[in-house]
C-alpha positions in Angstrom: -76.9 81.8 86.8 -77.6 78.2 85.8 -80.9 78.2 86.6 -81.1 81.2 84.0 -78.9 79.5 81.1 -81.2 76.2 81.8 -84.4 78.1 80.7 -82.6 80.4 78.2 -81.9 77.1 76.5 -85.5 76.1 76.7 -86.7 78.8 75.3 -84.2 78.9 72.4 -84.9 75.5 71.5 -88.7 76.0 71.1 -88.4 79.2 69.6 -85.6 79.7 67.1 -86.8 81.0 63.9 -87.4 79.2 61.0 -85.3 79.9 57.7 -86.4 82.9 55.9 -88.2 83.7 58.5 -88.0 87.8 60.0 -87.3 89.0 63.1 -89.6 92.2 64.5 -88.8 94.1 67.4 -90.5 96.4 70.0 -88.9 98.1 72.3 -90.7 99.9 75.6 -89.8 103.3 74.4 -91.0 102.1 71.0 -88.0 102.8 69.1 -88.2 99.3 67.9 -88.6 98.0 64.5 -92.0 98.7 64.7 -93.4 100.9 67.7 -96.0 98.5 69.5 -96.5 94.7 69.9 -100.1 95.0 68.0 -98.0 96.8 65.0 -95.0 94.3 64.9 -98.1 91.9 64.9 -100.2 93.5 61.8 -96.5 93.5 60.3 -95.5 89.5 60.5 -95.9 87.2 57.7 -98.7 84.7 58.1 -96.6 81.7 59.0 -93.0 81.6 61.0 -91.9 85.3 61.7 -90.8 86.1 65.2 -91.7 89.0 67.3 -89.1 89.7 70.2 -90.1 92.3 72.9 -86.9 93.9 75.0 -87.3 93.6 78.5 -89.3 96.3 80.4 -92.7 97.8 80.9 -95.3 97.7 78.2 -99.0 99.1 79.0 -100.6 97.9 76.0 -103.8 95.7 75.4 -106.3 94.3 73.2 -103.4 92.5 70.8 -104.8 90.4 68.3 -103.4 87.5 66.5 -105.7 86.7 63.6 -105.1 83.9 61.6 -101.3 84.0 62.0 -98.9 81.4 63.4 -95.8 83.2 64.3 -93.6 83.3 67.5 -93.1 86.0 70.4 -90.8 86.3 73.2 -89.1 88.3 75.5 -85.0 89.2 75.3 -82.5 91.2 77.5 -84.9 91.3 80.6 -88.4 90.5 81.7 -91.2 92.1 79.7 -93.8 93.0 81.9 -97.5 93.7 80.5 -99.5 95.6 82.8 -103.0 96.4 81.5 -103.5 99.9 81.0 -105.7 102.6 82.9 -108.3 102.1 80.1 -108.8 99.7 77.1 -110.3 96.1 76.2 -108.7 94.7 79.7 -107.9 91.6 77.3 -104.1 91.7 76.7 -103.5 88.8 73.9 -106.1 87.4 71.9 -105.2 84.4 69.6 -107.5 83.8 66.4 -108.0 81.5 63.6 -104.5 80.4 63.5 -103.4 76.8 63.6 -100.2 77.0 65.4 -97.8 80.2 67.1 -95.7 80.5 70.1 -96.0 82.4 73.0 -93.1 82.7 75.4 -91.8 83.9 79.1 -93.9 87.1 79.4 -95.4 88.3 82.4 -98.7 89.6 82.5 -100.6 91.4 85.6 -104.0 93.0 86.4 -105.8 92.2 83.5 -109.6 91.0 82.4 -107.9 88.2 80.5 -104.7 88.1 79.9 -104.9 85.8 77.2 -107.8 84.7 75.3 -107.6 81.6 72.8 -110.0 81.5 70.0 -110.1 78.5 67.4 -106.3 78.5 68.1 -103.5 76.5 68.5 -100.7 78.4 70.1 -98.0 76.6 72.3 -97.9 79.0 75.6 -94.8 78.2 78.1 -92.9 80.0 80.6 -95.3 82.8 81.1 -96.2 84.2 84.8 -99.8 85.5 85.4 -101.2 87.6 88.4 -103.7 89.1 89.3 -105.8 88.3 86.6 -109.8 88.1 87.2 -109.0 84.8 84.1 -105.4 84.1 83.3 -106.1 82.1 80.0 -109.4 81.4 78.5 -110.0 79.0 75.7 -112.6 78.5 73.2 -114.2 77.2 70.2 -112.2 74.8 67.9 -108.6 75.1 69.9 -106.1 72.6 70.7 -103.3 74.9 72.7 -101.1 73.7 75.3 -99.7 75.2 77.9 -97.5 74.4 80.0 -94.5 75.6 82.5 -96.0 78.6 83.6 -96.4 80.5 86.9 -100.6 81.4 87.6 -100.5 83.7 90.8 -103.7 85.4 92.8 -105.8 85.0 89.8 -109.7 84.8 89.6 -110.1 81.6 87.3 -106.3 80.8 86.9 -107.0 78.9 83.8 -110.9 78.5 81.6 -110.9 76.1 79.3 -115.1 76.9 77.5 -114.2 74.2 74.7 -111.3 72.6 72.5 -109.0 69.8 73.0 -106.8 71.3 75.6 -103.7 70.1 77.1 -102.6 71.7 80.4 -99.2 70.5 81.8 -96.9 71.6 84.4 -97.8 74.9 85.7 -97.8 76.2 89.2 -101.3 77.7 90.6 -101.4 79.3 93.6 -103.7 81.9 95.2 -106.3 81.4 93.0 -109.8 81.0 93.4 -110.1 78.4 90.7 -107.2 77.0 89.7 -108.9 75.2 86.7 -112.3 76.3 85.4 -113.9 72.9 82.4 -116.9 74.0 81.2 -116.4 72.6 77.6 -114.4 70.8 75.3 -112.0 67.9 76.1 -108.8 68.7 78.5 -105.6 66.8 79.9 -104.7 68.4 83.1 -101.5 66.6 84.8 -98.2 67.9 86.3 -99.7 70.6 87.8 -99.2 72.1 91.3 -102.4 73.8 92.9 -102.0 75.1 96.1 -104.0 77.9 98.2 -106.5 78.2 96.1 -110.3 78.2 97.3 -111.1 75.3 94.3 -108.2 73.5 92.9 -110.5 72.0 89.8 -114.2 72.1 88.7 -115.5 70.6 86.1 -119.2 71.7 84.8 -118.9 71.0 81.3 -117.0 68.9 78.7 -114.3 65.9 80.0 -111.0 66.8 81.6 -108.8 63.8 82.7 -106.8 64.7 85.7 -103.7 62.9 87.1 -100.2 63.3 88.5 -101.3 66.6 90.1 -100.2 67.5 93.9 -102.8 69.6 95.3 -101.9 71.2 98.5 -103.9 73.7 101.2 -106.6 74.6 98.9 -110.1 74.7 100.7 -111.5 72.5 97.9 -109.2 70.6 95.5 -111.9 69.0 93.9 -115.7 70.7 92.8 -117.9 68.3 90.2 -114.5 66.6 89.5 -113.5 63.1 90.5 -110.1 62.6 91.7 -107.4 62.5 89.1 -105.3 58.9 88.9 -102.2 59.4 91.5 -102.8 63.0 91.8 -101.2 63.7 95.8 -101.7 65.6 98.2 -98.2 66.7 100.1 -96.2 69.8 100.7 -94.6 71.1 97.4 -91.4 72.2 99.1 -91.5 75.8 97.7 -88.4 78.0 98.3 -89.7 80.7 100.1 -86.9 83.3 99.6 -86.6 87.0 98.2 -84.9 86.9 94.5 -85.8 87.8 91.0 -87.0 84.5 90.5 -90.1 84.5 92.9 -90.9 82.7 95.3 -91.9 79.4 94.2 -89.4 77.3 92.8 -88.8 74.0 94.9 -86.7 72.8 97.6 -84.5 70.2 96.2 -86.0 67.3 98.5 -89.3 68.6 97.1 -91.6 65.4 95.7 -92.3 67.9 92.6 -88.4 67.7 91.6 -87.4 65.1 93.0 -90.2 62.7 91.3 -90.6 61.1 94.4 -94.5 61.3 94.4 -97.2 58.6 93.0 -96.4 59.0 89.2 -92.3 59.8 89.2 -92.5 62.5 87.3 -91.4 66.3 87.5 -94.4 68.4 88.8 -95.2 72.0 88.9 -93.4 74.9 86.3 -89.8 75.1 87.6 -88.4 71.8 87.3 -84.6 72.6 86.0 -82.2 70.4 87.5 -80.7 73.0 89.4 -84.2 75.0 90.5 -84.6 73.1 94.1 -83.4 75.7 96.9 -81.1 73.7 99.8 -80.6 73.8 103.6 -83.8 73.4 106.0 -86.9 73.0 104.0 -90.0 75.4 105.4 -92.8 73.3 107.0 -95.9 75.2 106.4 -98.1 75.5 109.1 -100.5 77.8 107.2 -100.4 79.6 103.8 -101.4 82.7 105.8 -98.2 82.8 107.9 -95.4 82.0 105.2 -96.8 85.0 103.0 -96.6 87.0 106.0 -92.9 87.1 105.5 -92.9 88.7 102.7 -95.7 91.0 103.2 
């Protein structure tokens, strides 16, 4: 329960409306204010209205933001977006808009789930699987993103060009964690684990550090080593409960800031997010997903 107030308050904070700002709904029965999230979209004011989708199931895609800076979020449950039988396979795409929020959905099984374009959103708390790309980013962007969950993805995260920054996320099963092909990126914080290439770098600068990377095949591909990245167990609480299974053990180098930088690591990093009692050693990726298979 406090782990759930502790991000509730997060989220809050970064997201409460402005004054005079309006407040659009969607519902998954779409008995909302408006009946989709690409109508409540076309609805908003340019600048500062706020888009709140009830928890639940939405199979919708191809939502575009064009050239407005306004905030969505989830309420009263977790909004899943689950790409449809048919349709763009692209499930956000932000345009031409110099700022916006993005907030604690869940996306799974798309293309893209969500495509930056000469944008500047901020994207946190979101959790992304099964993705071929989680987030791509292009043209004239300067995004962050940050605390978010990147699971059994394709390219986890692609940045094509921009000024990026990239901080504290959790990337796991993955066979890129972190695809630099253009534009300028800060990649730190970050825990990268089982994934076939934690980074590679074929285009643009990315400067990497205070990363632990851990059981991937490659951490590293056209990428020099990022200053006191590590290279230790992240302690992940490997448990069964709505909350997945990788926050960390609370002796975890991630939460405890016991690692080469002294700073929190990885998405889940509330005070009270580190599991207790024996912490798992891990053997092999392959055998601690087998528990839960």
């Amino acid at each position: 329960m406090l782990k759930s107030l502790l991000i509730a308050a997060l989220i809050v904070a970064s997201v409460a409306p402005a004054s005079g700002s309006k407040t659009w709904t969607v519902l998954p029965d779409g008995s909302g204010n408006t009946p989709t999230v690409q109508s409540a979209v076309d609805s908003a004011a340019s600048l500062g209205d706020v888009i709140v989708i009830k928890g639940g199931v939405y199979h919708q895609d191809g939502i575009i933001v064009d050239g407005k800076s306004i905030t969505i979020v989830q309420s009263e449950g977790q909004v899943h977006m689950i790409v449809p039988p048919s349709g763009s396979g692209v499930c956000f795409t932000f345009r031409n808009s110099a700022a916006g929020n993005l907030s604690s959905l869940a996306f799974r099984g798309f293309e893209t789930a969500i495509a930056v374009e000469d944008a500047s959103p901020t994207i946190q708390f979101a959790t992304l699987k099964a993705c071929n790309r989680g987030i791509t980013i292009s043209g004239a962007s300067t995004p962050k993103v940050w605390y978010s969950l990147l699971d059994s993805c394709g390219t986890a995260v692609e940045v094509q060009g921009g000024s990026v920054t990239l901080q504290n996320q959790t990337i796991v099963n993955c066979s890129i964690g972190t695809r630099f092909l253009g534009g300028s990126s800060s990649f730190t914080r970050t825990i990268v684990a089982n994934c076939a290439t934690g980074v590679q770098c074929s285009g643009g600068s990315a400067t990497i550090g205070c990363n632990d990377f851990f059981l991937n095949a490659a951490d590293y591909a056209g990428c020099a080593a990022g200053t006191n990245d590590f290279y230790t167990d992240p302690k992940f609480c490997f448990w069964k409960s709505t909350a997945g299974p990788y926050w960390l053990h609370d002796t975890s180098p991630c939460l405890t800031r016991t690692n080469p930088c002294g700073v929190l690591v990885g998405a889940f990093t509330a005070p009270s997010a580190g599991c207790t009692g024996t912490a798992v050693e891990q053997t092999s990726w392959g055998a601690i997903k087998a528990i839960y298979r």
